[in-house]
N, C-alpha and C positions, 0 to 999 in steps of 0.2 A: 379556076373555073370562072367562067362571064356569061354574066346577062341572067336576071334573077328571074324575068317573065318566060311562063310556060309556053307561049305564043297562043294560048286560050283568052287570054285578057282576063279569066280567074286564077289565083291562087290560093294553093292551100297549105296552111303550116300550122304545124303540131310543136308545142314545147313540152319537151319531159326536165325534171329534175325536183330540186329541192326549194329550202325559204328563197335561194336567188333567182332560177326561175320563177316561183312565186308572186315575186315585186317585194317581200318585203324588205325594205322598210319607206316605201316610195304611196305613202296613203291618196285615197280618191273618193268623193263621195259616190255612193251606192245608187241606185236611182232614184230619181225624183219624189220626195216625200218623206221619204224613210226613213232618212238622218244617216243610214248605214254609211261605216266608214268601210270601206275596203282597200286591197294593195293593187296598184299598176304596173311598178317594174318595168322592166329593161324589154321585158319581150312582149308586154302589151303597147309599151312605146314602137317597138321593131316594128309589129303587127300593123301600125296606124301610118309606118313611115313606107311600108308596103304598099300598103293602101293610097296612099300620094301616089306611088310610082307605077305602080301594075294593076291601079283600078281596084275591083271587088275584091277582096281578100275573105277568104272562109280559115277562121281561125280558130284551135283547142290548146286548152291549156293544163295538163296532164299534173302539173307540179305540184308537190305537198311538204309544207314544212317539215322539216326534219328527217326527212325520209332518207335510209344508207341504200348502198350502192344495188345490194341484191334486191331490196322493197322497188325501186325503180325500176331495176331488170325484169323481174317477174310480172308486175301490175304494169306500169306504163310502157313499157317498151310492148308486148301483144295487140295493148289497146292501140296505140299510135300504128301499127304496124296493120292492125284491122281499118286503119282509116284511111291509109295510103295516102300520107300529104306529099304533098311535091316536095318540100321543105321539113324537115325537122331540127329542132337543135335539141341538145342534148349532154347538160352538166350536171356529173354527178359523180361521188365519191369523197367530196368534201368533209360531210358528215362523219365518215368512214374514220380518213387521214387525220382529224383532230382528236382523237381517241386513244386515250391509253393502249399500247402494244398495239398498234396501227400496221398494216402487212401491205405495202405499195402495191405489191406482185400481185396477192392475192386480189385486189382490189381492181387490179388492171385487169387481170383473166376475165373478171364478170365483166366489167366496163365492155372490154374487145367480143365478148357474147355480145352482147345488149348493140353494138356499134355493127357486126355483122348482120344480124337479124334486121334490121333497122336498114340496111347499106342494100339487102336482098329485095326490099319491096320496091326497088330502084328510086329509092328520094334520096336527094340531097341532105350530106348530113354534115350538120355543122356542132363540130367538140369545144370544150373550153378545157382551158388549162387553169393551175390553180394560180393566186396570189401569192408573188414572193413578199414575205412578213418580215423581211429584214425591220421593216420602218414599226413595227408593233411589237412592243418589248416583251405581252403576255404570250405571242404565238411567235416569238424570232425562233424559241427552240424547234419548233415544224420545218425551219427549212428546208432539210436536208430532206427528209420527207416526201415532200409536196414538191420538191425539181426530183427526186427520183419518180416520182407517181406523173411529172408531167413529158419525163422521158418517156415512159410508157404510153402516155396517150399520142405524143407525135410517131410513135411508131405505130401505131393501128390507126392512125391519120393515112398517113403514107399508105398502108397496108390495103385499106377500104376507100380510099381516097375523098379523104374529109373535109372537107375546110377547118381551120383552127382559127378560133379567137383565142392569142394571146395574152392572156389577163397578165402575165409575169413581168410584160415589156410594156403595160402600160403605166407608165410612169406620173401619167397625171391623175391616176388613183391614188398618188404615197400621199396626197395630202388632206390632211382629216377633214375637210369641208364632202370627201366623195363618200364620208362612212356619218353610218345613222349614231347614236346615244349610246347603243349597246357595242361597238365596235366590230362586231362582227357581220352586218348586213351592209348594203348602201343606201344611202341617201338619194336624194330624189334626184340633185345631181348628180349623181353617179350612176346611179339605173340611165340617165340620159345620154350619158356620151358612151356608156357601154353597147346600149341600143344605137348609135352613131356609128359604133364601129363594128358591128356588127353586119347593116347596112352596106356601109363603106366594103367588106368582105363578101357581100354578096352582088357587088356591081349595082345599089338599088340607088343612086344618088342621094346619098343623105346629106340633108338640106346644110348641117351642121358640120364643123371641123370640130370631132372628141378630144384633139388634142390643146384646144384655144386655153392657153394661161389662166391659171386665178386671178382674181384682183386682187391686190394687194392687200396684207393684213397685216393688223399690228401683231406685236409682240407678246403673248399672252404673258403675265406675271410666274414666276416659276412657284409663288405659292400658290397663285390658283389653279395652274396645271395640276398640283399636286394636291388640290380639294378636288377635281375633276378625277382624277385617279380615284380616289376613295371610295369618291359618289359610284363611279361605275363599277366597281368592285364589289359595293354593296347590292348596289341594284339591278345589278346583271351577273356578275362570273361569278358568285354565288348562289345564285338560283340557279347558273347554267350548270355547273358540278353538281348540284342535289340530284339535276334528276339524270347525269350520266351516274350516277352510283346507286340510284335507285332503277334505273332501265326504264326510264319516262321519256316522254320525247314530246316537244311542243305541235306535233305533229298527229297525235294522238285522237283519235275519232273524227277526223277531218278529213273532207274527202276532194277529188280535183277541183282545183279551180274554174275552169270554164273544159266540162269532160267530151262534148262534142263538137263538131266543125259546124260552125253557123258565121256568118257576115259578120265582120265586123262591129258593124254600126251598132248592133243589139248590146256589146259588150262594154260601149262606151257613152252607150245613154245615161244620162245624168250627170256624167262626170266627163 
């Protein structure tokens, strides 16, 4: 597909999914006054790169941490679907796939609901595929997983004719400077060249190459890699396992992030 402008000189884009949607772990001050810290993310960056290239941009932002595949389908996918944006994108199932007895299949049937419905209100609809975890020793055992689950999404790509971001192929994520503390979300750079290539997939000029090299880094010591291990063991994949065994979710009484289509500019006051 080309050329991201409606030839209205407005755009309008809906994001649904989960914390990656979200922005977490990409922080921003809240408006003016308030101290509030909030998250930015990949698709409030998209949002602003839109905005350079097609003028006024009317943006919503449907996502909610922790939220699995059918919480998406049912809640965000109606609402997006009532707001008829030109543009939606749309990742989710993550949640799902890192989960004890995890059902690709089953996970794809709802996805491919949620991707029809969505494909019917005639927007543009952009999927993501998951991250290959070869390079992450706690999630390497998901491989297998997560490329059968991202089989599934390039076939209901093709099927409803989707655009796909790639996450699998993007190789200048394997390096831990693109992931936050807790290992499982990204970092501020990493929300940024993801929003780059996203961009870059929808013909918007993104002002940036997502794929520009790191600078160079030293060699961390392999004892403190392995105090860095600990520390996030303790202070993360232990509190993350509590609350999958007890049915919690850090997503829990929290509602969209930006739930209607309004200008941009409103969204990034202050920050």
């Amino acid at each position: 597909m080309s050329g991201f402008s409606n030839g209205r000189g407005i755009v309008s884009y809906v994001a649904l999914g989960d914390s990656f949607t979200e922005g977490l772990d990409d922080p921003h001050l809240g408006p003016e006054g308030t101290g509030e810290v909030r998250y930015r993310g990949w698709a409030d960056r998209l949002a602003e790169y839109l905005a350079a290239t097609c003028g006024e941009v009317r943006y919503a932002n449907l996502a909610v941490r922790g939220r699995l595949i059918r919480q998406i389908a049912e809640h965000q996918v109606p609402r997006a679907a009532e707001l008829r944006p030109d543009v939606v994108t749309l990742c989710a199932g993550g949640n799902d796939i890192i989960r004890p007895g995890a059902d690709p299949d089953l996970t794809a049937r709802i996805f491919e609901a949620a991707v029809r419905r969505l494909a019917a209100t005639g927007a543009r609809v952009v999927v993501f595929t998951g991250m290959d975890t070869a390079f992450q020793p706690v999630m390497r055992h998901l491989r297998g997983k997560i490329a059968t689950y991202n089989m599934h999404l390039r076939a209901i790509a093709d099927d409803y004719g989707c655009d796909v971001v790639d996450l699998w192929s993007m190789r200048v994520l394997q390096d831990h400077r693109a992931w936050s503390g807790d290992r499982l979300h990204f970092s501020p750079e990493g929300h940024r060249r993801i929003a780059l290539r996203v961009c870059e997939i929808l013909d918007a000029c993104p002002p940036e190459d997502w794929r520009a090299p790191w600078p160079a880094e030293d060699p961390r010591p392999w004892r403190a890699a392995r105090r860095e291990d600990l520390l996030w063991a303790r202070e993360y994949l232990v509190p993350w396992i509590g609350r999958r065994l007890t049915g919690r979710s850090s997503g829990d009484g929290r509602a969209a992030k930006r739930p209607v289509l309004e200008p941009l500019q409103s969204a990034r006051r202050g920050g």
